[in-house]
C-alpha positions as CSV (number, residue, x, y, z in Angstrom):
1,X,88.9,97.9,65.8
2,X,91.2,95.0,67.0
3,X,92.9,95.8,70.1
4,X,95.1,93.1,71.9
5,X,95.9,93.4,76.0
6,X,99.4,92.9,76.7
7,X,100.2,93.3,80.0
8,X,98.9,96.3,81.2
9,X,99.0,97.9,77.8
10,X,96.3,98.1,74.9
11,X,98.0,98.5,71.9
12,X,96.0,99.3,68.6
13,X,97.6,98.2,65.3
14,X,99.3,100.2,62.8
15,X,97.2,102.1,60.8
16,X,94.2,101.8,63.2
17,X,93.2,104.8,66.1
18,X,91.8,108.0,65.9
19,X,92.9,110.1,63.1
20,X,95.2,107.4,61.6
21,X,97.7,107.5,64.1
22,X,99.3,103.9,64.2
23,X,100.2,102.0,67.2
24,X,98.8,103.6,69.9
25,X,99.3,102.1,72.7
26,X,96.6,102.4,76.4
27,X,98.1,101.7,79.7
28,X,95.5,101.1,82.7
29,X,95.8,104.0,85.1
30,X,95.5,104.0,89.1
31,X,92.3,104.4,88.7
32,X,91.2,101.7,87.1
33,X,90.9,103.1,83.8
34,X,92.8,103.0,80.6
35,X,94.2,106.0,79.0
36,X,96.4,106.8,76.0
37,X,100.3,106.2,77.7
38,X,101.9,109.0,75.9
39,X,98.9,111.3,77.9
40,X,99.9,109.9,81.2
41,X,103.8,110.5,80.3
42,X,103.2,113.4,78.9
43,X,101.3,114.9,82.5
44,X,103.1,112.6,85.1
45,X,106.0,114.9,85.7
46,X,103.9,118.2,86.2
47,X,101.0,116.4,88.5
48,X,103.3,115.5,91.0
49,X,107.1,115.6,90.7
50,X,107.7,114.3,94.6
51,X,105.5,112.1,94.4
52,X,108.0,108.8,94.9
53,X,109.5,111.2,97.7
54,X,106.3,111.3,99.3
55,X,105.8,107.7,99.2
56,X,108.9,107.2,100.7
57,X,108.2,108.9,103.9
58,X,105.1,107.3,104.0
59,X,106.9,104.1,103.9
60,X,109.1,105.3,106.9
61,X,106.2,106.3,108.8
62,X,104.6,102.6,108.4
63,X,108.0,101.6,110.1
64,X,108.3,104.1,112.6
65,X,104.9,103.7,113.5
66,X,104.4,100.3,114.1
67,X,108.2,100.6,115.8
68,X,106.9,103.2,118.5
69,X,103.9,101.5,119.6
70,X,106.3,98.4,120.6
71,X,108.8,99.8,122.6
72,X,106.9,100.0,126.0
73,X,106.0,95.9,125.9
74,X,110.2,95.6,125.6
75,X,110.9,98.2,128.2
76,X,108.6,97.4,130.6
77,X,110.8,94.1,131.4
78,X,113.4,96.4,132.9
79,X,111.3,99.0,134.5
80,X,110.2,95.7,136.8
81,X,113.6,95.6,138.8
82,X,113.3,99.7,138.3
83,X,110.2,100.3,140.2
84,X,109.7,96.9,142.0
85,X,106.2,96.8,140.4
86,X,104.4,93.4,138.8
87,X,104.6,92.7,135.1
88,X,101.2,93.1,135.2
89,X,100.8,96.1,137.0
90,X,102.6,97.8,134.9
91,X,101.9,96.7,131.8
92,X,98.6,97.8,132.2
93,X,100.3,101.5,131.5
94,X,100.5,100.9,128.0
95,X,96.5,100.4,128.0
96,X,95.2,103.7,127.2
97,X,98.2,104.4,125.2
98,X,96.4,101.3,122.8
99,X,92.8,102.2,123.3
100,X,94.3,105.9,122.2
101,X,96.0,104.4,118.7
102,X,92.3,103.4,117.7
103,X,90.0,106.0,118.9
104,X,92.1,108.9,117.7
105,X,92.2,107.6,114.3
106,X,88.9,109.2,113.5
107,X,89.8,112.4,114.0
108,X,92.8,112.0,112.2
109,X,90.9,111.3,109.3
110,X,88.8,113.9,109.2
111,X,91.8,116.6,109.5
112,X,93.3,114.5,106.9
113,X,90.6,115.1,104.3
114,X,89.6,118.3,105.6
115,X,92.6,119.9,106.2
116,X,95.8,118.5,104.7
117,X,97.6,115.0,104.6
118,X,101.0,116.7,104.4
119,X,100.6,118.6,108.0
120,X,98.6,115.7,109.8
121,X,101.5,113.7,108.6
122,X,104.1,116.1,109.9
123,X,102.2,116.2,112.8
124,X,102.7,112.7,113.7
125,X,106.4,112.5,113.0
126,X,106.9,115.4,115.5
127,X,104.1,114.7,117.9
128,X,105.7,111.2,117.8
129,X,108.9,112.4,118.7
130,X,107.8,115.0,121.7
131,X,106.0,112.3,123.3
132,X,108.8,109.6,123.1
133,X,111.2,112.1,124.6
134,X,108.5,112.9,127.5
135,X,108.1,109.3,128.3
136,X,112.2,108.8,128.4
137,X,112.4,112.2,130.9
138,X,109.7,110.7,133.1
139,X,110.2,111.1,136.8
140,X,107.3,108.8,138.0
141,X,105.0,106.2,136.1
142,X,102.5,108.4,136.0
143,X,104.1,110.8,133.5
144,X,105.2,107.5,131.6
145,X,101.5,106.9,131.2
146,X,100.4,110.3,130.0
147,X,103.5,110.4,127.4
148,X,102.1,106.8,126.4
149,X,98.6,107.9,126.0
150,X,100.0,110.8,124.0
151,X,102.4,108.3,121.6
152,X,99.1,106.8,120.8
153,X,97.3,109.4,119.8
154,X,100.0,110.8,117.1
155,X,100.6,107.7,116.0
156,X,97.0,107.1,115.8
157,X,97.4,109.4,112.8
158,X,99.7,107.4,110.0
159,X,97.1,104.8,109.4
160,X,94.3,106.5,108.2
161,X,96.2,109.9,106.7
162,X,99.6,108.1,105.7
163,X,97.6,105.2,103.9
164,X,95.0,107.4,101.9
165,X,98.4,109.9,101.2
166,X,99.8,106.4,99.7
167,X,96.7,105.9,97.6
168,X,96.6,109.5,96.0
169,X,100.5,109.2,95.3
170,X,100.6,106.0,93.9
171,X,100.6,105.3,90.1
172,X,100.6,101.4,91.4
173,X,98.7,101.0,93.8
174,X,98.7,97.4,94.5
175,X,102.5,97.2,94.9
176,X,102.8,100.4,96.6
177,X,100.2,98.9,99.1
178,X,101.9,95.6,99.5
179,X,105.5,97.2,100.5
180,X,104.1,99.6,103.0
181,X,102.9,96.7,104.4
182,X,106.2,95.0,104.5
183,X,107.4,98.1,105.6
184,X,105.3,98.2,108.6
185,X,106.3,94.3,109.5
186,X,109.8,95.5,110.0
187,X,108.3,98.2,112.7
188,X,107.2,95.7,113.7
189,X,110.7,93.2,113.5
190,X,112.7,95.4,114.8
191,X,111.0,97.0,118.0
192,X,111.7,94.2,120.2
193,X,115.6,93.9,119.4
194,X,116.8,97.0,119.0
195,X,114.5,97.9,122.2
196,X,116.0,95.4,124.2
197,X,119.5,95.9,123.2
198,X,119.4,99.4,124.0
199,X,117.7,99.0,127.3
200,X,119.8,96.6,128.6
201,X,123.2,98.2,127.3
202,X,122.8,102.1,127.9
203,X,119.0,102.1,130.1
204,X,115.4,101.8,129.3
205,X,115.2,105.9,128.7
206,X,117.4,105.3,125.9
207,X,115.2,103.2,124.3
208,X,112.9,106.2,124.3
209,X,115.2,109.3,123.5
210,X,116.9,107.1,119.9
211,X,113.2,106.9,118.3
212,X,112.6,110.4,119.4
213,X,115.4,111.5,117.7
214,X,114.7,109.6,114.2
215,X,111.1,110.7,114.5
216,X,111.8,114.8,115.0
217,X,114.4,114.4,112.4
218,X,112.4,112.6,109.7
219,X,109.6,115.3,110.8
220,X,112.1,118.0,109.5
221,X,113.4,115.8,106.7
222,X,109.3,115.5,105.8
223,X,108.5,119.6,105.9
224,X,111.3,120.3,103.6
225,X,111.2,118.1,100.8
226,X,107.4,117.2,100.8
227,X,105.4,120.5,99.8
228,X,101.9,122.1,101.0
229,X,98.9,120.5,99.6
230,X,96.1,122.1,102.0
231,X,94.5,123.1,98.6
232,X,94.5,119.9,97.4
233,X,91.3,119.2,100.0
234,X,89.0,121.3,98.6
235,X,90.0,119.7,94.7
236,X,90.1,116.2,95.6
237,X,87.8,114.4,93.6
238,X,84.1,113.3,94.9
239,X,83.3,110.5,92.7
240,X,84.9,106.6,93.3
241,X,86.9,104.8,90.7
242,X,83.8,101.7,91.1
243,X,80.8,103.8,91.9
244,X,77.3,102.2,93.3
245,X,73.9,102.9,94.2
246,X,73.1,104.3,97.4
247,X,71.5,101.4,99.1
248,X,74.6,99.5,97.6
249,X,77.1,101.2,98.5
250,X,75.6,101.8,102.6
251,X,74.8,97.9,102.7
252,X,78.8,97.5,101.5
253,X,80.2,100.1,104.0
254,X,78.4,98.2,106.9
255,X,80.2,95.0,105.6
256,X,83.4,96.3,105.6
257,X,83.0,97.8,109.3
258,X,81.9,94.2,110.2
259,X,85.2,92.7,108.0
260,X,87.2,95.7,110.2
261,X,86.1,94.0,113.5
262,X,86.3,90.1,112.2
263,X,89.9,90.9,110.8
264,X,90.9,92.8,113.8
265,X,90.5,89.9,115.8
266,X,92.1,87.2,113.4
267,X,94.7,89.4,112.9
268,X,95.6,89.9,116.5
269,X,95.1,86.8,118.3
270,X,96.9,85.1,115.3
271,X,99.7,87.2,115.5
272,X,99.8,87.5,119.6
273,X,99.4,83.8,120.0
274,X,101.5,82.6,117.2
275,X,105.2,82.3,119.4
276,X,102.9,80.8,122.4
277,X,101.0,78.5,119.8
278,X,104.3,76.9,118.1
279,X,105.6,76.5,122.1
280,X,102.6,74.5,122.9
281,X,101.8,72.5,119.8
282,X,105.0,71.9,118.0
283,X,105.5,68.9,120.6
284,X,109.0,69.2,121.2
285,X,110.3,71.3,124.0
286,X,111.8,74.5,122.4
287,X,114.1,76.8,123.7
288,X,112.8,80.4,123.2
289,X,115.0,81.7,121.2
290,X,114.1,78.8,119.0
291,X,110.5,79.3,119.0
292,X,111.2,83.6,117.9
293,X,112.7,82.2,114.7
294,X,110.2,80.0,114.3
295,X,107.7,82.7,114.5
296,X,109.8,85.0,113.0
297,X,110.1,82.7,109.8
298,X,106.2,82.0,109.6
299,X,105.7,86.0,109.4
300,X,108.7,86.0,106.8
301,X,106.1,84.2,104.7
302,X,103.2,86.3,105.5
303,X,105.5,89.3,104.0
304,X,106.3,87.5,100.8
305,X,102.5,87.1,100.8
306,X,102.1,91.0,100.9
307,X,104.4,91.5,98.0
308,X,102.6,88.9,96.0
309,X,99.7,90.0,96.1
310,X,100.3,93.4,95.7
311,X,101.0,92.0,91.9
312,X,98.3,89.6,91.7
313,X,95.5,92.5,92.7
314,X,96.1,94.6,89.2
315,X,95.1,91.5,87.3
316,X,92.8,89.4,89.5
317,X,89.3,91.0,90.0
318,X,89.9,92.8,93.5
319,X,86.4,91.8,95.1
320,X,87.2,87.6,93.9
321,X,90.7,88.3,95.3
322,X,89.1,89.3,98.6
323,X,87.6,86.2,98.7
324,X,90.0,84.0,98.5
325,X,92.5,85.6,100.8
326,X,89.5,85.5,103.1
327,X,88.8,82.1,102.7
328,X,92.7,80.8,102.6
329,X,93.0,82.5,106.1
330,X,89.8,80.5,107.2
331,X,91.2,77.6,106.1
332,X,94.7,77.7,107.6
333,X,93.4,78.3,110.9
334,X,91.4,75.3,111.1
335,X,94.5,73.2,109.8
336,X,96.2,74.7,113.0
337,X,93.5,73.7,115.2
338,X,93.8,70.0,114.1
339,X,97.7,70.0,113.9
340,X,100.7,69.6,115.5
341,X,104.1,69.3,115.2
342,X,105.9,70.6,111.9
343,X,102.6,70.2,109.9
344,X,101.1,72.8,112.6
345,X,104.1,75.4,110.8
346,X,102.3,74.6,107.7
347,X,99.3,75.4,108.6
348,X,100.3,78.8,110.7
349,X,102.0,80.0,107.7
350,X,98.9,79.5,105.7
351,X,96.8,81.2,108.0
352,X,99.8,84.4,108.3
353,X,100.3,83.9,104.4
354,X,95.6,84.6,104.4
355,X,95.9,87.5,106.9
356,X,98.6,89.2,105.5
357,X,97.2,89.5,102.3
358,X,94.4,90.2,103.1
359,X,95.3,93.7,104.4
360,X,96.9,94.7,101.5
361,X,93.4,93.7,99.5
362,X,91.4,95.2,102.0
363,X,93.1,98.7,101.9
364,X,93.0,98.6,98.0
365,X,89.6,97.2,97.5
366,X,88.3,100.2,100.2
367,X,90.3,102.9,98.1
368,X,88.5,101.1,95.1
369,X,84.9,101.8,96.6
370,X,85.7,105.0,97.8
371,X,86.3,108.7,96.8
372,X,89.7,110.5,97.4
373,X,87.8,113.1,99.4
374,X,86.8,110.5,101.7
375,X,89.4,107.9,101.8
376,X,91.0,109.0,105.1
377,X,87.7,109.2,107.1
378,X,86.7,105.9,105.7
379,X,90.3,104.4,106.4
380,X,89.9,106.3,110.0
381,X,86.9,104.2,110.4
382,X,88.5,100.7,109.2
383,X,91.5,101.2,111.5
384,X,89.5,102.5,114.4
385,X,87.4,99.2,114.5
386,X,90.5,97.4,113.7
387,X,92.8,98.1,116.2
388,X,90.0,98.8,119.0
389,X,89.5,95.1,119.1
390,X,93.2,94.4,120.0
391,X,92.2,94.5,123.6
392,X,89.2,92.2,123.4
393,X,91.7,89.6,121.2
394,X,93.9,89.5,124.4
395,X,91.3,88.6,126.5
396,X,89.6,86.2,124.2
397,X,93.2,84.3,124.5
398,X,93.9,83.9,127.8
399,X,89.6,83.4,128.2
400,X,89.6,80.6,125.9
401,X,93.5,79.1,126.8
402,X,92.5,78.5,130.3
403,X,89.3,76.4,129.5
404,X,90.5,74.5,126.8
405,X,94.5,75.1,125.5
406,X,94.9,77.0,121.9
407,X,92.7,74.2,120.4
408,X,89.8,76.2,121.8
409,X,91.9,79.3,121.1
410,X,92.0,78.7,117.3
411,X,88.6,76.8,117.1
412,X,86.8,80.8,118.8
413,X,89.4,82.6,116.3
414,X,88.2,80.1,113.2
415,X,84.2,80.4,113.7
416,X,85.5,84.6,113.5
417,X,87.4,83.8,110.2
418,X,84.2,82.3,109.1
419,X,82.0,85.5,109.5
420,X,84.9,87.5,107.6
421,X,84.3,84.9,104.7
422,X,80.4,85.3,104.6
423,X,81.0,89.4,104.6
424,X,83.5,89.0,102.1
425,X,81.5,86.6,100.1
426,X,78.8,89.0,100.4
427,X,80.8,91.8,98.8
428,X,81.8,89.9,96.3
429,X,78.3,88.9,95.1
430,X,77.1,92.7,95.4
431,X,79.9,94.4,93.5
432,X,80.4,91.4,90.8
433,X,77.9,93.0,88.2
434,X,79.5,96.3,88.8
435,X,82.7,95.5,88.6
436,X,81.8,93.4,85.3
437,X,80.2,96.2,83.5
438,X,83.1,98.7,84.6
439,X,85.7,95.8,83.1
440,X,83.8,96.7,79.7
441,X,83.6,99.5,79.8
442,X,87.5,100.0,79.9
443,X,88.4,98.1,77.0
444,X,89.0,99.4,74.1
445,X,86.0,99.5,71.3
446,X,86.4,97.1,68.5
């Protein structure tokens, strides 16, 4: 039988269909799919009816998140005239509080499968909000540091939990994805500001004791409207929308942990360096406010990027997609390292414009490849190798600035774009048959 695509919607002509029935109509599902659309409006409601709410507060959570973990880098500017200490002394307090954000991310993934997403995610917003008020009651830096370590380990627990809790939610996942993500850039935004501004109008504890308050609240806000689901764990299904071989789909997990630790670093130094990198190659002498809307503009992009994309992924091939996010990034890097002045902003906001999208791919394609039983330990594992490699991008800055300026800087960060492309590339020539023969077998027969 004829069937024409329009949009995301098969429709069959009148008078063709199962039993006669005219114009029936297939809408691709979540998973990948397509289904009859009056089946899928039919169940919606009764699946999930808080679904959006759900979403929502996993939205928030990207925000506070993010938010949380940049509040100590803001505050620790005042606490230098509090305590006479070095910047550096004392910004090494917010070390293990960093190296805590990644390595308790694999715990939090297992609970999160094993146990439930709704309580692991409560969990954070409170154990968020009991550490935040321990670090603004501190009496010495001591206790700052253990309510620091502690901050990182709750909020360890969105990324992997909140992010697979997204992906079971969703009916979209590509734009769901891609607005978390812009949610989490505001965290992100809006850490440093409203940080500042409180520490320097009412005191640094402040600082600590709002987001403590909006956490604990949104914790409540989260246990009554979102319901139990610990009995989801043992339903959750144990078979991926793209499924593979065994030795294909072990050869495409180790892959993706070595795109987890290539993108970690891109990611970080690119976003780390990027105010210091405009300062030094723009070639005019900028003031610094100056130079944080410059910066603050170039990330602008890489958010518009996110939403994009988010669009693009349900009807571009994921895996090709990938690719070319991965290869757009490459580029745009090695623009910078050749640049200056305002075609140097070009190229930055290519390279921003190539990382940010390529997280929002990245989370999709792995929830693609992988089965909701597993999604937040494999998620644990992406954002464990992710964000444990923030520490090694710092140091390969000021390493590399101080033999050779950020020319050196991009040209170390650019040879790691370039093994992100070959894994990516990689990927994309493993899954392409796969992903071929499961476009087929979705359409409609004639």
């Amino acid at each position: 039988m004829d069937a024409r695509l329009i949009g995301p919607v098969w429709r069959q002509p009148c008078g063709a269909g199962i039993g006669g029935e005219a114009g029936l109509r297939y809408i691709r599902s979540a998973a990948g799919d397509y289904r009859l659309m009056s089946d899928i409006q039919a169940a919606s409601p009764s699946i999930d009816p808080t679904a959006k709410l759900s979403i929502g507060f996993v939205n928030w959570a990207h925000v506070l998140d993010h938010y949380v973990m940049l509040v100590f880098p803001t505050v620790v500017l005042s606490l230098e005239a509090v305590y006479g200490r070095s910047y550096a002394e004392l910004i090494a307090l917010g070390t293990a509080s960093f190296a805590a954000f990644g390595i308790f991310s694999l715990p939090a993934g297992w609970l999160g499968d094993r146990w439930s997403r709704r309580n692991m995610m409560a969990t954070f917003y409170f154990g968020c909000g009991i550490s935040l008020a321990l670090a603004a009651v501190a009496p010495n830096l001591t206790i700052l540091a253990v309510a620091l370590f502690a901050l990182g380990a709750f909020a360890a627990i969105y990324h992997p939990v909140g992010t697979a809790l997204l992906i079971e939610k969703a009916t979209s996942r590509g734009r769901s994805l891609a607005f978390n993500g812009v949610c989490g850039n505001l965290g992100v935004a809006f850490a440093a500001g409203i940080t500042a501004l409180l520490a320097s109008t009412v005191g640094w504890r402040w600082a600590y004791v709002v987001p403590a308050v909006v956490c604990i609240l949104s914790g409540a806000a989260f246990l009554w409207f979102v319901p139990e689901d610990s009995r989801l764990a043992k339903r959750r299904g144990t078979t991926a929308d793209v499924r593979f071989a065994p030795w294909l789909a072990a050869t495409i997990f180790v892959l993706f942990a070595v795109i987890a630790v290539t993108a970690g670093l891109v990611f970080n130094v690119a976003t780390i360096a990027l105010p210091k990198i405009i300062d030094d190659k723009v070639g005019t002498a900028l003031p610094l406010a100056l130079v944080g809307t410059v910066a603050t503009v170039v990330f602008f992009f890489g958010a518009i990027a996110q939403l994009a994309v988010g669009r693009l992924v349900e009807m571009v091939r994921p895996h090709l997609l990938f690719l070319g996010a991965a290869v757009l990034q490459f580029i745009g890097i090695v623009w910078a390292a050749y640049s200056s002045g305002l075609m140097l902003l070009v190229a930055m906001t290519v390279t921003i414009t190539g990382i940010y999208a390529q997280v929002t791919i990245n989370d999709y394609v792995i929830a693609r490849y992988t089965a909701d039983a597993w999604r937040s330990r494999v998620y644990s594992v992406r954002y464990f190798l992710s964000f444990i490699v923030s520490s090694a991008a710092v140091g390969s800055i000021a390493f590399f600035y101080a033999r050779g300026g950020f020319d050196l800087v991009l040209g170390f960060t650019a040879a790691i774009g370039f093994g992100f492309v070959i894994a990516t590339a990689m990927i994309a020539i493993l899954v392409n048959d796969v992903e071929r023969e499961k476009a087929r077998a979705i359409q409609p027969a004639e």
